[in-house]
N, C-alpha and C positions, 0 to 999 in steps of 0.2 A: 630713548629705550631704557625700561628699566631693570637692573639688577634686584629684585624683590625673593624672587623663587627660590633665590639660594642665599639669601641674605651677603650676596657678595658687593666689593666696592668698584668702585672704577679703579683704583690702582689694582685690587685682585684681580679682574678680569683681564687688564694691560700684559702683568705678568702674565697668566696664561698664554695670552695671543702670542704673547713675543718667545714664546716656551716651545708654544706647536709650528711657528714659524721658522724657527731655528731647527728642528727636527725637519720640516718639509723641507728647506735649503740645504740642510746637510742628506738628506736623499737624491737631491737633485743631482748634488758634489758628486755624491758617490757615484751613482749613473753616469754623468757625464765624463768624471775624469773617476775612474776609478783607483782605488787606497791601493797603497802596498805598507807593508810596513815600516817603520823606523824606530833606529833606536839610539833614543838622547840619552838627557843628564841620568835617569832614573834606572840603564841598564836593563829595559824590558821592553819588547815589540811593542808600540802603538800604531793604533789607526787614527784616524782624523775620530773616530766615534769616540774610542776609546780616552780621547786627549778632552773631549765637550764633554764625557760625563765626569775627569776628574775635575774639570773646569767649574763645572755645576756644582759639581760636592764640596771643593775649596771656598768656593764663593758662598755657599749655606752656610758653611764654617765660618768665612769671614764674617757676616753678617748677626750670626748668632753671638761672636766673640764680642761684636762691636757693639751689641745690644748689653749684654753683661758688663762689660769691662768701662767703657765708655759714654759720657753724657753729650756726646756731640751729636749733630744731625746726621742721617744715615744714609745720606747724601754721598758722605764723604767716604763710608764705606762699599758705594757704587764704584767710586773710583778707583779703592785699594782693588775693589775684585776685576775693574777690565785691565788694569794691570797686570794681576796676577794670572788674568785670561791671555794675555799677549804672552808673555813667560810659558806659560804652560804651551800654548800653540807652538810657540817658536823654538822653545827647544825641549821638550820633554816626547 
């Protein structure tokens, strides 16, 4: 199959998939077991939505720092951000 029409790559398209996949599984969460609120370290009601889109925002953050700051593979900054994914789910 090819990416041509949008000039996209196979990692561009990966990220997507796993973008729209994540929204579908987090609607399913939500239907099946439904949110109520909580409130962590940051002193403000979240929901499970609310917690994957600081997750999403942090991780573009991390990502964009590690490209500026850093000449290392960006590999490694995959793994600062499911970290910083675990932290944010678990207690924020």
């Amino acid at each position: 199959m090819e990416l041509n029409w949008m000039a996209w790559t196979w990692p561009t398209a990966i990220f997507f998939l796993i973008i729209a996949t994540t929204l579908v599984v987090m609607t399913v969460l939500a239907i099946k077991f439904p949110e109520r609120e909580r409130v962590g370290i940051l002193h403000i009601p979240t929901t499970r939505g609310d917690r994957l889109f600081i997750t999403l925002l942090g991780s573009a953050f991390i990502h964009l720092g590690w490209l500026f700051f850093l000449d290392i593979q960006l590999w490694w900054a995959l793994v600062v951000s499911a970290a910083y994914a675990f932290i944010v789910f678990r207690w924020v």
